[in-house]
N, C-alpha and C positions, 0 to 999 in steps of 0.2 A: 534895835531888835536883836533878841539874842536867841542863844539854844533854849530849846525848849518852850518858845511860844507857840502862841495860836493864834492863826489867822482865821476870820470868818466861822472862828467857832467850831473851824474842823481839820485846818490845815497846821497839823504840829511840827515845827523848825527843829529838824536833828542834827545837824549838822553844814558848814559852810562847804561848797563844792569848788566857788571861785568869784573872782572880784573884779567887776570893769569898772571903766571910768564913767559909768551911771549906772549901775548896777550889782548888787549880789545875788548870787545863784546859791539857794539852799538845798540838800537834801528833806525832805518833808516825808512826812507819813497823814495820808488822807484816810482821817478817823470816823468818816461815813461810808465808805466804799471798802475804807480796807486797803489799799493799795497802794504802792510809792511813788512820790510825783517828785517834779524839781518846781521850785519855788523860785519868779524872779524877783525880786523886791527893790524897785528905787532907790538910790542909794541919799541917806538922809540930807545931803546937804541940798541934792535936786527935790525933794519930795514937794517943796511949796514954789520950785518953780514953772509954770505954766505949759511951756513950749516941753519938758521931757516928762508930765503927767501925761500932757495929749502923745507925746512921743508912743509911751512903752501900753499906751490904748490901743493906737494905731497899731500898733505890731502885732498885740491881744487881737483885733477885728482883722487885721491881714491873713492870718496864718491860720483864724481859726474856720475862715471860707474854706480852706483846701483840704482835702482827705486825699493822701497822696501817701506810700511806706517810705518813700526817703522825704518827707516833709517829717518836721518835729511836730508832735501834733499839740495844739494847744487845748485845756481842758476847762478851764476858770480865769475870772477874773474879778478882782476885790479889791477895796480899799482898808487900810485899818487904822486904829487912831492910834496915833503913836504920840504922845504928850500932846496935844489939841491939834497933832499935822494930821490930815490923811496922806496916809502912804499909800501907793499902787503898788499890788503887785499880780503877778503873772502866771498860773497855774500851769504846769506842761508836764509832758512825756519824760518822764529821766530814763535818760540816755546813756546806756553801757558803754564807752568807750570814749578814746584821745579826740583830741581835732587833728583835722590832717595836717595841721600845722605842727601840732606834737609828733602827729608820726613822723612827719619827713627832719625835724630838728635831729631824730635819734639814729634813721640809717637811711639808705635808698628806697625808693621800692622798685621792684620789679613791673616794666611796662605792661604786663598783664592786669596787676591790682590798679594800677593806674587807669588803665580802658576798661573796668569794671567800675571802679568809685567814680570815673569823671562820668561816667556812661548813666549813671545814677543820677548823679547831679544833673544833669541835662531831662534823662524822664523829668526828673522835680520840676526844674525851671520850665521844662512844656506844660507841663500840669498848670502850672501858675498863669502862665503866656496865655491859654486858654480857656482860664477865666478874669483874666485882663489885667495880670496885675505884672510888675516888675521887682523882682528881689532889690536892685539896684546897691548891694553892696558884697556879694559873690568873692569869695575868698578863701583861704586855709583854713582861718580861721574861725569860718560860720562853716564847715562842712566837718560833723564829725563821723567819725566810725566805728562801727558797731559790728559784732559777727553776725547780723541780718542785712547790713548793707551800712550803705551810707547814710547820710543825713541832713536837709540842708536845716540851718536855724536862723534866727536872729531876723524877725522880718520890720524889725525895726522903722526903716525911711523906705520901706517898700512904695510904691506908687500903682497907681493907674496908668496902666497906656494912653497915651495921648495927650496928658497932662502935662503944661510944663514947669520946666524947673523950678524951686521956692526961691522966691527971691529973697530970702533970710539968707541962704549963703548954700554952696552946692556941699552936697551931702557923700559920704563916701571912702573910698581908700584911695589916696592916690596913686598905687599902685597899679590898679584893677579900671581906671575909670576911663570909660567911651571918649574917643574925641565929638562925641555929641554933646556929651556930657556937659563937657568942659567949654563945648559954646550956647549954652542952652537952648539947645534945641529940643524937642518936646520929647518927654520921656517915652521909651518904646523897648520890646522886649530883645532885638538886636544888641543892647546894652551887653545885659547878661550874657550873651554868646560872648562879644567880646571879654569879659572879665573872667570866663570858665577857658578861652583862649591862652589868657595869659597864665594862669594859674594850669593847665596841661603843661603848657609849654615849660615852665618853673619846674612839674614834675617829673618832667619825663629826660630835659635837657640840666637841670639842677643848677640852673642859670637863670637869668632876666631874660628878656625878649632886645631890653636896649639895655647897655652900658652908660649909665648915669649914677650918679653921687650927690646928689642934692634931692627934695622935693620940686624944684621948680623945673630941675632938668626932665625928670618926669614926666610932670606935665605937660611940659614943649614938647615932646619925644612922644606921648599920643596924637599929637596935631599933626605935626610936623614931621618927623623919624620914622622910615622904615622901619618896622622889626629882623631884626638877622634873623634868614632862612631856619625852618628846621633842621638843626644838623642830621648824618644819617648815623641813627643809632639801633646797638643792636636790639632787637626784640619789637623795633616800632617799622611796621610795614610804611611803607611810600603814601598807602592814601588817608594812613594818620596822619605824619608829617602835611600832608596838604592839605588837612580837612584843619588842623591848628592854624597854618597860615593863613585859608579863608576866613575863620575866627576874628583872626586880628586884622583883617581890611579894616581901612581907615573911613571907608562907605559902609553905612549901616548894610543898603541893602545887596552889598556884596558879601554878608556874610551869612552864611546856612541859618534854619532855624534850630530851635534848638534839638523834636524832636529826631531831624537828619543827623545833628548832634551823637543824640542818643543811639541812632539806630548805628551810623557807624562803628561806634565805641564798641557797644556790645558784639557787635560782629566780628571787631579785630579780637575783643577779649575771647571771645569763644575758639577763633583759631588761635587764640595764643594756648590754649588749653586742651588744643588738641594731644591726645597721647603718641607719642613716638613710637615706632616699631621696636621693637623690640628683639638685636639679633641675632642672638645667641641665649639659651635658658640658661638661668643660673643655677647653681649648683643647688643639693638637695642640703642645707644645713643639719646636722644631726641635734639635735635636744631631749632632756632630759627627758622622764617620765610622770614628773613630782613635783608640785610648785610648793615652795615652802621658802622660807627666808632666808634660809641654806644654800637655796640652789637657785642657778644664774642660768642665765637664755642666753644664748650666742647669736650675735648678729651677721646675718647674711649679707655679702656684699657680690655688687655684679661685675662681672668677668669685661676687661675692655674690648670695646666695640669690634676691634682689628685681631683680637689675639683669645682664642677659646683656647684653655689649657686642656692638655689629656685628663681622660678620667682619672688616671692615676695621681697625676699633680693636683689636681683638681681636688680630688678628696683630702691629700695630704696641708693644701693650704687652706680648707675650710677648717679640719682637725686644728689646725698651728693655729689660727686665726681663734678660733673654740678658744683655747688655752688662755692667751692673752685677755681674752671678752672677758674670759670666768677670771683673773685676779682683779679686773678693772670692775665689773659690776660688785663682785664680793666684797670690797673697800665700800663703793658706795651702800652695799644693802648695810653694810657694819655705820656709818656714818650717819645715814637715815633710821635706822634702828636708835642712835644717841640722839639725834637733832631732832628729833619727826620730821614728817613731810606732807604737805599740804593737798597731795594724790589720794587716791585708793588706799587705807591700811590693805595692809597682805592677807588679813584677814577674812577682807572683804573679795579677794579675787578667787574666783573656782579652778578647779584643778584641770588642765589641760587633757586633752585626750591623750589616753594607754600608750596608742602607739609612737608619739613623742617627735614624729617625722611631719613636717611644714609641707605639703602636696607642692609638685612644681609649679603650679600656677600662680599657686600664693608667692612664693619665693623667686619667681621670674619678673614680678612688677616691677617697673623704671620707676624710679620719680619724674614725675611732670606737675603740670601746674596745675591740674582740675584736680577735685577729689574720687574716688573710684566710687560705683554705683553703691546703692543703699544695698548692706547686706542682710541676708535673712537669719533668723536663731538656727545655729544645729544642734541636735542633741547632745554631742559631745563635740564641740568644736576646737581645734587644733589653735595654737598660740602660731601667732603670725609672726613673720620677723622682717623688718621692714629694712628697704635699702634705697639708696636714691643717686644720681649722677647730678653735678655742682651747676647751678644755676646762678645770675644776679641775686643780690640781696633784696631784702625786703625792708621796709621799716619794723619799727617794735609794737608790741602783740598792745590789742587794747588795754587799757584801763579799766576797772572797775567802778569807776564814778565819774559823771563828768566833769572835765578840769579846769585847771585855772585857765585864766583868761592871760597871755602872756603877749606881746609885740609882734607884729609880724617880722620875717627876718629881713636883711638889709638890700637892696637892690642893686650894689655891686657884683661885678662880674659879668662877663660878655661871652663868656665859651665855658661848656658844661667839663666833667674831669674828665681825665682817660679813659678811668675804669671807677667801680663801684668800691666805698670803700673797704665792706665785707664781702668774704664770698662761701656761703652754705650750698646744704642738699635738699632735696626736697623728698620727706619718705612721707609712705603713704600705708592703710590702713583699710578696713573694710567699713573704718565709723567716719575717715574723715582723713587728709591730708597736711602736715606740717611743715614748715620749714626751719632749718637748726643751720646753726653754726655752733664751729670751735672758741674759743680762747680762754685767755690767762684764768677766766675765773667758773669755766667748765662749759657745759651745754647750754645751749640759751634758746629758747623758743622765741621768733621773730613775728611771725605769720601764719596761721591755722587756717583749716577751711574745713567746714564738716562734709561730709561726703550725702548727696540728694536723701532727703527722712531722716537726718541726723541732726541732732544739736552741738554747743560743744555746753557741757555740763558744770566744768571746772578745768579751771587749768594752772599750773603753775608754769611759768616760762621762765624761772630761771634768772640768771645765769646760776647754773651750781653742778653737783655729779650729774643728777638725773633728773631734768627737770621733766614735766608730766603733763598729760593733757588728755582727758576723758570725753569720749563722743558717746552720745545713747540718743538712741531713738525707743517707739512704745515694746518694741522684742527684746533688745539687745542695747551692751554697755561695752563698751572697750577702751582700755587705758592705753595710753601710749608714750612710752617713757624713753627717753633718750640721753643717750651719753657717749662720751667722744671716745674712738677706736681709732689709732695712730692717727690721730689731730683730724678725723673727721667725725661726724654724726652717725650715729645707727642707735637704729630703734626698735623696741621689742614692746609688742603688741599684745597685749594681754586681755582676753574673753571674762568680762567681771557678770 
């Protein structure tokens, strides 16, 4: 099967998205509707084997019971003749974004995105639970993400509750798998909590649950092996830490269901996104009157928590700060003016308001983890300039397509690291909240969130001068561009 076929007469092959070990995922374009799907197609040397035509059936009739927004949703299902074989394949949702597997390979994340995507997966896996079915292979690598949430996919060796195990051979990651599992005992939705268990606990500790080097230690180590405690880490409350250990009980029915799952999660992710007080106002930064390709925006930054300088120093080191801002943006608008840039042209941005002055409100915002409420159009609305206080890292920003299909990582390790191995800011906006870090190769957008009625539109995250990220809702459009100010992030917010 190549680029540019058709399937069923309507489904045209654009491009390859990624490659299992039974499967290709194509990018397709659906030429009756109009619209872009992902294409999964059997990979040719299964196509005339028996057990993985029923296989990637079953997964088509699993997944397509469920209407759920973090399920993938499936749309079609066809066979096509491919030199006298019929091939299956599998019509679905394409899916903007990494696997979580991809993200956490690239940096940390921060335990908030954490109790939000696992909090996801958990709605998903209740959805399923209660219409009786069991994912039973719950992982990194079946949970993708997306700037609308999460995802779960791949319902592949999904089951029935109550069903028990195929006596063909047990199905699964050995990673992830129930000590039910592993003495087949009858399939039951308790599974998946434990597998969403372990994979919390991998997120949030950046370690295993057990210290093993083999596949067989593994699986001794679900029957048999405690899991090591939650350690206590920062950003994860006490009755995270315990709600994972009841997870991984070695007793099905000692571990929560999943909805309790979910409902927890989301609760911790909400107070982790609570807004900080905020204790002192920061200074009024002064800006030009003129947007043009010429003229640079100074970014504000906020005064420490212990020490509010006089008004007079105060204005003197936003001035000094000015100066620095305006040679380091003017390099960059000169550089992107040579290279293009994948943002808003200048062209496309309107002219800030007369008076050129940021209102203290705007200019007093902390960075924290949630996005600030949806804001409304003003006639002449002032350019914002965003500032933020260092928070853990995040993993790296989505992808645009979904990805290859790569290993899970290794199972070694018994204690998570010290510390994270990046450490950014988090500024924020009236379209929507980012998170940035410095290094060798300039700004790099990690982690975005649009702010409640916002999208994010486009983004480029970089690493470079000024990497860029645009939020619009059906009033208003804001760019938000960021580049590093003595080896930290700041950002200037632009009204398009």
């Amino acid at each position: 099967m190549d680029e540019g076929s058709k399937l069923g007469g309507r489904y045209r092959l654009l491009d390859e998205l990624g490659r299992g070990g039974m499967a290709v995922v194509w990018r397709a374009a659906d030429e009756v509707l109009n619209r872009p799907v992902a294409v999964k197609v059997l990979a040719g040397r299964y196509a005339d084997d028996e057990r993985f035509r029923s296989r990637i059936l079953h997964e088509a009739r699993a997944a397509a019971t469920l209407s759920h927004p973090n399920i993938a949703q499936i749309y079609d299902f066809g066979e096509s003749d491919e030199d006298g074989i019929l091939v299956p394949y599998v019509v679905m949702e394409l899916i903007n974004g990494p696997t979580l597997q991809q993200r956490l390979a690239e940096a940390p994340m921060p335990p908030r995105r954490v109790f939000r995507i696992c909090g996801e997966v958990a709605a998903a896996l209740a959805a399923a639970h209660e219409d009786g079915l069991v994912h039973r292979d719950i992982k990194l690598a079946n949970v993708m993400v997306t700037p609308a949430g999460a995802k779960v996919v791949d319902f592949g060796i999904a089951a029935a509750a109550g069903d028990s195990e195929p006596e063909e051979g047990l199905l699964g990651t050995p990673a992830y798998l129930a000590p039910e599992r592993l003495i087949g005992s009858a399939i039951e939705p308790a599974s998946d909590v434990y597998a969403l268990g372990v994979l919390l606990y991998r997120l949030l500790a950046e370690a295993s649950p057990w210290s093993v080097e083999t596949t067989t230690q593994m699986l001794n180590a679900h029957i048999y092996a405690e899991p090591a405690p939650m350690p206590d880490l920062p950003g994860v409350p006490r009755a995270v830490a315990e709600l994972v250990d009841r997870c991984l009980a070695k007793e099905p029915a000692d571990r929560p269901a999943a909805a309790e799952v979910s409902e927890i999660l989301g609760d911790a992710a909400e107070a982790a996104s609570a807004r900080p007080p905020v204790p002192e106002p920061a200074p009024e930064p002064l800006l030009p009157t003129r947007f043009d390709e010429e003229t640079e925006y100074i970014p504000g930054a906020l005064p420490p928590a212990n020490a509010a300088p006089a008004d007079a120093d105060r204005r003197k080191l936003v001035l000094a700060g000015g100066v620095l801002a305006t040679l380091i943006t003017a390099l960059a608008t000169m550089w992107l003016t040579r290279a293009g840039e994948t943002g808003a042209p200048a062209a496309d941005v309107a002219p800030p308001a007369s008076n050129g002055v940021v209102p203290p409100d705007a200019a007093a915002r902390s960075a924290v983890a949630s996005p600030v409420p949806s804001a409304t159009r003003h006639s002449s609305p002032p350019v914002v300039v965003a500032s933020g206080l260092p928070v853990n890292a995040d993993a790296p920003p989505p992808g645009s397509a979904a990805p290859s299909v790569v290993p899970e990582p290794s199972l070694g390790g018994s204690a998570p690291p010290s510390a994270a191995a990046l450490e950014g800011t988090w500024l924020e906006s009236k379209g929507g909240a980012v998170y940035a870090v410095c290094g060798p190769g300039g700004a790099r957008l990690l982690d975005w969130e649009a702010a409640e009625g916002f999208v994010v539109q486009r983004v480029d995250p970089g690493p470079g001068l000024t990497p860029a990220i645009v939020f619009a809702n059906d009033l208003s459009r804001y760019r938000m561009s960021v580049n590093c100010f003595s080896g930290k992030p700041a950002a200037v917010v632009l009204p398009l």
